[in-house]
C-alpha positions in Angstrom: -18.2 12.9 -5.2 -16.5 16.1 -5.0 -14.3 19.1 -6.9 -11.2 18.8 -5.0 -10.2 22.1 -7.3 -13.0 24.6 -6.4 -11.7 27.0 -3.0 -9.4 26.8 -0.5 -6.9 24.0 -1.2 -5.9 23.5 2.8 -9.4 23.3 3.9 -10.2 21.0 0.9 -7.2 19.0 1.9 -8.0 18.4 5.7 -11.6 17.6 4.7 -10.6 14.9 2.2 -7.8 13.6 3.4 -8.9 12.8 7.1 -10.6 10.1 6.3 -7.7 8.6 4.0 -5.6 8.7 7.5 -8.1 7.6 9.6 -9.1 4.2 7.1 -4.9 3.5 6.6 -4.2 4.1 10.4 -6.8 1.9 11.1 -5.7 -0.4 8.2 -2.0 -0.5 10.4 -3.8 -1.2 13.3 -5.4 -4.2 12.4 -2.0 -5.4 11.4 -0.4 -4.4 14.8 -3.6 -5.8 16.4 -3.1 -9.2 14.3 0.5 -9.4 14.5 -0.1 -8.9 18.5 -2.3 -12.2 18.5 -0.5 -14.3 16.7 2.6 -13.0 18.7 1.0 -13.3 21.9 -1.0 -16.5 21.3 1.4 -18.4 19.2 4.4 -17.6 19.7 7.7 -15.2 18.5 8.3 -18.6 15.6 4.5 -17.7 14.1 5.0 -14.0 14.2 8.2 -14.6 12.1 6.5 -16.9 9.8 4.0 -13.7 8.7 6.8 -11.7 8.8 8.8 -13.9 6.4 5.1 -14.3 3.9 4.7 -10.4 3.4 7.4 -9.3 0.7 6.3 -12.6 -1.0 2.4 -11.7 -1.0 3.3 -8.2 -1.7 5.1 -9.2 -5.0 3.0 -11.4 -6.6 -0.4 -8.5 -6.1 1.8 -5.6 -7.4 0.8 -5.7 -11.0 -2.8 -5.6 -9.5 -2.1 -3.2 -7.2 -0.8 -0.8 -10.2 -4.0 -1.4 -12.3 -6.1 -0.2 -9.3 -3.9 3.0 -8.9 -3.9 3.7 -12.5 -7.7 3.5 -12.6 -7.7 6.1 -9.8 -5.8 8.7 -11.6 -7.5 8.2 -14.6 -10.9 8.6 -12.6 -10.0 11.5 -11.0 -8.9 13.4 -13.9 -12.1 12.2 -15.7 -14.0 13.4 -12.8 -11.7 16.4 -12.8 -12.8 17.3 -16.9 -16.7 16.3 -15.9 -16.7 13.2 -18.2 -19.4 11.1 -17.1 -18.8 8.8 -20.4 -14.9 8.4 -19.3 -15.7 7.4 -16.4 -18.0 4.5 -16.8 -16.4 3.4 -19.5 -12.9 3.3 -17.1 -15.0 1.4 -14.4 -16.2 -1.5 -16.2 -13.1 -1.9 -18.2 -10.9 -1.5 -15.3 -12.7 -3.9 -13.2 -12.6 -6.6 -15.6 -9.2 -6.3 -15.8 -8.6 -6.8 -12.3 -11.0 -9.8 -12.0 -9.3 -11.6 -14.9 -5.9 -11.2 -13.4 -6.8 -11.7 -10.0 -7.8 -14.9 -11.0 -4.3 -15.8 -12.3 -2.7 -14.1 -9.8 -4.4 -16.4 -7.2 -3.1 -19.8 -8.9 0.3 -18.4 -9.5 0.6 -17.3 -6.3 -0.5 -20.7 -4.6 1.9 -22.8 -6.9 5.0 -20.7 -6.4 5.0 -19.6 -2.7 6.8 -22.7 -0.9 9.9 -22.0 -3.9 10.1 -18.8 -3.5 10.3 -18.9 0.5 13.2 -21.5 0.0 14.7 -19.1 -2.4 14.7 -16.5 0.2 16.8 -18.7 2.9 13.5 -18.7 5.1 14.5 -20.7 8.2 13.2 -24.3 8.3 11.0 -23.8 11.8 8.6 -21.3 10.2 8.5 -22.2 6.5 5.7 -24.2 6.3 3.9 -22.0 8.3 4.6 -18.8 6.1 3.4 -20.9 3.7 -0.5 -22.0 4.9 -0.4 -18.6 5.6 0.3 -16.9 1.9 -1.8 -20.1 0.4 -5.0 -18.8 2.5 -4.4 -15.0 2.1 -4.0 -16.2 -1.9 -7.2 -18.0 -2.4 -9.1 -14.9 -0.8 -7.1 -12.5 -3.0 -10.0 -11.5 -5.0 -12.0 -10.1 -2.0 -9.3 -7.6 -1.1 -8.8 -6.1 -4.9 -12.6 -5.8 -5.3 -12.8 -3.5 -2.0 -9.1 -1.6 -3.2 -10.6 -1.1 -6.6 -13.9 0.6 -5.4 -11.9 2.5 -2.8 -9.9 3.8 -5.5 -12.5 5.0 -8.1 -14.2 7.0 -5.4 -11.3 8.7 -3.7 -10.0 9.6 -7.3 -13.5 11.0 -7.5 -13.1 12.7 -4.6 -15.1 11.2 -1.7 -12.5 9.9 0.6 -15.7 9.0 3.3 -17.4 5.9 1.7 -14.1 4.3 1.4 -13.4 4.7 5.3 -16.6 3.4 6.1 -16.1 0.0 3.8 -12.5 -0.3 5.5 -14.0 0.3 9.0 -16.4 -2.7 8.6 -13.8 -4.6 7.2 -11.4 -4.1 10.8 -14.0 -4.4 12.8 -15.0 -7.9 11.5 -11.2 -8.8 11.5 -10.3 -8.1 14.6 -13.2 -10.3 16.2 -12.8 -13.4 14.1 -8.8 -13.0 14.3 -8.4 -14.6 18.0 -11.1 -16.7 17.5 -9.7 -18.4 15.2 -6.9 -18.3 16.4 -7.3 -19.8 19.4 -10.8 -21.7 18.8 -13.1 -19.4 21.2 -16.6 -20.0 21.8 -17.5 -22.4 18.8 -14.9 -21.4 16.1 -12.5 -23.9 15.6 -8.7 -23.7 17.0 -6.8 -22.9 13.7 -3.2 -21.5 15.0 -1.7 -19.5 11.8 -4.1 -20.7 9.6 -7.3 -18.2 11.7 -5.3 -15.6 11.5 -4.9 -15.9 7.7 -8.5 -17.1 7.4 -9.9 -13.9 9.3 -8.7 -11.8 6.8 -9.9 -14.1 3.8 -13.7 -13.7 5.5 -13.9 -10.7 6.2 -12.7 -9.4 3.0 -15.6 -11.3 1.5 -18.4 -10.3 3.6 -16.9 -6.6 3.3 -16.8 -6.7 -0.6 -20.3 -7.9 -0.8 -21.4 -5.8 1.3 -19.5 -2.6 -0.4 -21.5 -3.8 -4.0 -24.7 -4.0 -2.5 -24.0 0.1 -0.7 -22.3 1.5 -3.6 -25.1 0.2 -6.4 -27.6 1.7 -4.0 -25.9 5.1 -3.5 -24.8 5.2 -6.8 -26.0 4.0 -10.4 -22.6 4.6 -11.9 -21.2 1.1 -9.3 -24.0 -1.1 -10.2 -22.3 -3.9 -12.0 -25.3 -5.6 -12.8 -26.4 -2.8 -15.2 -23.0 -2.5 -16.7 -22.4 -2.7 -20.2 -19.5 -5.2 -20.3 -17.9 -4.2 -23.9 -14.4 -4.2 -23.8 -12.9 -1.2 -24.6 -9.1 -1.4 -26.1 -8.5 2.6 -25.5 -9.2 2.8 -22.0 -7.4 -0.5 -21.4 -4.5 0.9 -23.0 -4.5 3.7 -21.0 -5.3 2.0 -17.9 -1.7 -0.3 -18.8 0.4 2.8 -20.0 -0.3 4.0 -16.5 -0.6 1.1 -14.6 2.2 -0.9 -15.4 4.7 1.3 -14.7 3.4 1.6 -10.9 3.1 -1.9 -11.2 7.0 -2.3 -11.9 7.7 0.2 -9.2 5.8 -1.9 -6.8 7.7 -4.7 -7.7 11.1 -3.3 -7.2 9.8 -2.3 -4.1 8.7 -6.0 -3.3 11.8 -7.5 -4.5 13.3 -5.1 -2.6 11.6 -6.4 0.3 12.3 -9.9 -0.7 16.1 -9.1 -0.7 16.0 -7.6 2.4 14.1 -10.4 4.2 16.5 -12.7 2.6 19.3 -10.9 4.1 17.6 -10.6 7.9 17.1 -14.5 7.5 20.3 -15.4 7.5 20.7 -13.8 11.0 18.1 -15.9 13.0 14.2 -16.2 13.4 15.0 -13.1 16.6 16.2 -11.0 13.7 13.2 -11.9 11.4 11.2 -11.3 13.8 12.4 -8.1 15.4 12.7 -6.9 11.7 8.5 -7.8 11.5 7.4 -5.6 14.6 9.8 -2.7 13.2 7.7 -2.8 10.3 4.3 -2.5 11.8 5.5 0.3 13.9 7.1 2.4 10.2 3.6 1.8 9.2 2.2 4.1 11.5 4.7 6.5 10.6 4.1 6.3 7.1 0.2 6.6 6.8 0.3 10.2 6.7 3.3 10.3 3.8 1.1 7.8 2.1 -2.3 9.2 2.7 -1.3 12.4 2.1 1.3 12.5 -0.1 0.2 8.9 -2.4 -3.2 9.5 -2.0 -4.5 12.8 -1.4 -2.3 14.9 -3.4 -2.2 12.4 -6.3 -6.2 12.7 -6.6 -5.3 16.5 -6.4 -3.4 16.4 -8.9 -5.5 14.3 -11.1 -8.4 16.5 -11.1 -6.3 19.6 -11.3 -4.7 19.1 -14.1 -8.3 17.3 -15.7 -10.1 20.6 -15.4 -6.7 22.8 -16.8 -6.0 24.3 -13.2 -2.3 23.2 -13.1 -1.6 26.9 -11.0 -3.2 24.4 -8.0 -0.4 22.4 -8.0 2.4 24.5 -6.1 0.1 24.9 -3.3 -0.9 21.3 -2.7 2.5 20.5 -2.6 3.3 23.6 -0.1 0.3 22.0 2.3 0.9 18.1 2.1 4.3 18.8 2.7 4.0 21.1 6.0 1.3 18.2 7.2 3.1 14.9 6.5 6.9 16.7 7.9 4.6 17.7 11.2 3.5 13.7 11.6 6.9 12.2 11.1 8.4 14.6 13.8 5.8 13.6 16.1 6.3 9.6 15.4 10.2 9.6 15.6 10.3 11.4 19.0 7.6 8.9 20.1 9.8 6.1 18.6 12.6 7.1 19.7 11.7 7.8 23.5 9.8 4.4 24.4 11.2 2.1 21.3 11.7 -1.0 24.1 8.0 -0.3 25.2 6.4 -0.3 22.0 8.7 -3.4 20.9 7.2 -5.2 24.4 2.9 -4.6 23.2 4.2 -7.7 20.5 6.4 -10.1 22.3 7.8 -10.4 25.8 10.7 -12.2 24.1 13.9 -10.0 25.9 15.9 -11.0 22.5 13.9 -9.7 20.1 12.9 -6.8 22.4 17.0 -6.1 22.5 17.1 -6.5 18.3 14.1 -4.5 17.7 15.3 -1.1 19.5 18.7 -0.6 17.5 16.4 -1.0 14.3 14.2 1.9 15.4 17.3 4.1 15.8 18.0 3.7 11.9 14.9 3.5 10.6 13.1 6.4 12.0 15.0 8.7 10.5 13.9 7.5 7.2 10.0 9.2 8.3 11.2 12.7 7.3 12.2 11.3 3.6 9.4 9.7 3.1 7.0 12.2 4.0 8.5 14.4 1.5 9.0 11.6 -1.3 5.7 10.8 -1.7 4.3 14.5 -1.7 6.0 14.6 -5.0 5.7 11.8 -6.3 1.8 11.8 -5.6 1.9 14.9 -7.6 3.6 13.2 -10.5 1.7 10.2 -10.1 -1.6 12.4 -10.3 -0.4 13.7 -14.1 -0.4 10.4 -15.5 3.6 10.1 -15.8 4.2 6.9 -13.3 8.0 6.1 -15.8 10.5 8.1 -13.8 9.1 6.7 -10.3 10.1 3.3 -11.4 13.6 3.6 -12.2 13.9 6.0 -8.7 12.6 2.9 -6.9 15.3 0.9 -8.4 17.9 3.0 -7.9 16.7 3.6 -4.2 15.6 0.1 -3.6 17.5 -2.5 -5.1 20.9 -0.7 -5.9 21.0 1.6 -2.5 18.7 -0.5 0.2 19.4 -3.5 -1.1 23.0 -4.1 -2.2 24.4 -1.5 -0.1 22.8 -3.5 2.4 24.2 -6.6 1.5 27.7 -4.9 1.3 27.6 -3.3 4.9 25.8 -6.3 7.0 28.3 -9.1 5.3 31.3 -6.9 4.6 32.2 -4.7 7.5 30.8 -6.7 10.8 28.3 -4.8 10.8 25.5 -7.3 10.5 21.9 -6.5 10.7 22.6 -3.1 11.5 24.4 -2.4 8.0 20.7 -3.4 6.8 19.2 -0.9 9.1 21.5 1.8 7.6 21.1 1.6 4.6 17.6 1.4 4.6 18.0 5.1 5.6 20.5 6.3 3.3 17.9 5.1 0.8 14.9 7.0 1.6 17.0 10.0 1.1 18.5 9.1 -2.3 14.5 8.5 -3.0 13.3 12.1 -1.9 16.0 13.6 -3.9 15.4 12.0 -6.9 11.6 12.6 -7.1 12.0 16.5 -5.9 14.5 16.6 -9.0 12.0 15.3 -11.2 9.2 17.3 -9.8 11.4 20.7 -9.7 12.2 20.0 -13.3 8.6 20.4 -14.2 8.3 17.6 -16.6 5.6 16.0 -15.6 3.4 18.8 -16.7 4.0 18.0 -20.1 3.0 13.9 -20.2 0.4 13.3 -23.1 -1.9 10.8 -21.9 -3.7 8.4 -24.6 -6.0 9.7 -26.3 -9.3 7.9 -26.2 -11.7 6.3 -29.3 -14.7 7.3 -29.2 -13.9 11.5 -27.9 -15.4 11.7 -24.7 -18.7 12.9 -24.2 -19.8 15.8 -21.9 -21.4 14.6 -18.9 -21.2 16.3 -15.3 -21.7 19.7 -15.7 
């Protein structure tokens, strides 16, 4: 674990965050990789049927997904204030949490994911398979918040390496049992859909046990056999005042998705599935807004402003922001020069080849906003104050993406390209708003919980 705080902030920054890029762009990979399997193997109907099952398992994990962020910020800034007491006290109380709701997560998720895909207009030809997809990906949900949660703690800690090495052994094993499962090799079983989903499932377990056994070794503090399990209403409290505000935001930006998906259904399985591959390709683009911006600069932040350094912050902002800009110019030329090649690695389907490339002409514009979105909102994130994000993401997401794309694809002819548009103008209504916030300097002032017991002085 490191002081991201002590010297130069660049060279601090490149060495942490490095690994952050290389564990999400491999992360994206595996999806491109998996998408290209069942694509390839199955068929253009399959690949729309994941397609179609994402915004719905992406909804139903975003309250967990907020509790593991939460415990990252609140790690980092114990870490940041040397709090050794904070900090174990925030990792077993934490990790219950996400257990417990994992748990009723997973049921919730199996009971409600065929109504909610008929709520969403999904076409009749993939349904059922969207859904023995989400039902396996679902029962394995546990395995995947486990290996997020511990990922979390440490890069908030500020060791971004351990975390790349868990997610590396994690693709690895993915990518092998994917088509053989898929397609029954050797003396695995021919699943169709169902190995694909499966692959995942395994692999997150055999990963998650193996990431317990490695971190208790390396580190007392991740022993959860030699926790003290005493719940703690405090840092729960804290972990919620933070948490389920990202939680919310995550949300809006799933039912986002789930409106949008709902709105490319209605033009055909082509469209669905055009929309998927356009998806897996933003990825890329993304990882180093998110890496950067979400995660690096967040766990800057966090420890910044934990050890009273808040001077730190203008610069961190100054370098994530030169870095992410430089990565989304360099994926929307590459876009944007071979967008019918990179459509053709998923499908040799000439209509949605012809669907996909239009997309990418909208959509890549959308990387520069980004990049510069979540530079400050990682910042904001980092202070504790996750409110004002959540009501950007609705105003971006659901008033801007969503209903002004409803309003251009079914009002003006425009069709699936009025989606495409505004998915643009949205990202930019996004960056605005969180630069607002950030120049206004509010966030400096958010007064986190205080804790029962004070704190005890640990790291020094």
């Amino acid at each position: 674990m490191k002081d991201l705080t002590q010297g130069s902030i660049l060279k601090n920054l490149l060495i942490f965050s490095w690994p952050i890029v290389l564990g999400d762009l491999m992360h994206s990979l595996y999806s491109a990789i998996d998408a290209f399997w069942v694509g390839r193997l199955i068929g253009p109907e399959a690949l729309a049927a994941v397609s179609a099952s994402m915004p719905v398992l992406f909804m139903l994990v975003s309250l967990l997904i907020g509790l593991a962020v939460s415990t990252s910020i609140l790690a980092g800034q114990a870490f940041g204030a040397k709090d050794t007491a904070l900090l174990s006290k925030i990792l077993v109380n934490s990790f219950m949490a996400i257990i417990a709701l994992t748990v009723l997560f997973t049921a919730a998720g199996i009971a409600l994911s065929l109504p909610i895909l008929r709520l969403l207009s999904t076409p009749e030809e993939i349904i059922h398979d969207a859904q023995l997809f989400l039902n396996i990906i679902f029962g394995g949900m546990i395995f995947m918040f486990v290996q997020n949660w511990f990922s979390g703690i440490l890069r908030g800690a500020g060791d971004s390496k351990t975390p790349l090495i868990i997610l590396a052994f994690y693709v690895a094993l993915n990518i092998i049992l994917a088509p053989a499962l898929i397609t029954g090799w050797g003396p695995f079983p021919k699943l169709g859909i169902a190995g694909s989903a499966l692959a995942t499932v395994i692999s997150g377990a055999v990963t998650s046990a193996a990431a317990l056994v490695y971190l208790a070794r390396k580190n007392p503090l991740f022993n959860i056999l030699k926790w003290e399990y005493r719940f703690d209403p405090a840092i729960v409290k804290r972990i919620l005042v933070i948490g389920i505000p990202v939680s919310l935001q995550m949300i809006i930006v799933s039912l986002s998705g789930l409106l949008i998906i709902s709105l490319v259904n209605g033009f055909g399985f082509t469209t669905v599935a055009a929309y998927g591959i356009g998806l897996r390709i933003d990825q890329f683009s993304f990882i180093p807004a998110m890496s950067l911006g979400g995660s690096a600069a967040a766990a800057f932040a966090a420890q910044a402003l934990g050890a009273g350094r808040q001077e730190k912050i203008p610069e961190i902002v100054k370098w994530v922001s030169v870095l992410t800009l430089s990565f989304a110019l360099f994926f929307f030329v590459i876009v944007n020069i071979f967008p019918a090649q990179i459509t053709s690695i998923f499908t040799t389907d000439a209509g949605v080849i012809e669907k996909t490339v239009p997309y990418f002409r909208y959509v890549t514009f959308t990387y520069f906003a980004f990049a510069l979105m979540f530079t400050f909102q990682g910042v904001i994130r980092g202070s504790g104050d996750t409110l004002p994000s959540m009501f950007f993401a609705f105003i971006t997401l659901i008033i801007f993406r969503a209903g002004l794309g409803w309003a251009l694809s079914s009002k003006t002819g425009m069709n699936e390209t009025g989606i495409w548009l505004a998915m643009a103008v949205s990202a930019y209504v996004g960056m605005t708003l969180n630069w607002l916030y950030y120049k206004s300097g509010r966030w400096k002032r958010f007064k986190k919980p205080k804790t029962e017991p004070p704190p005890l002085p640990g790291m020094g």
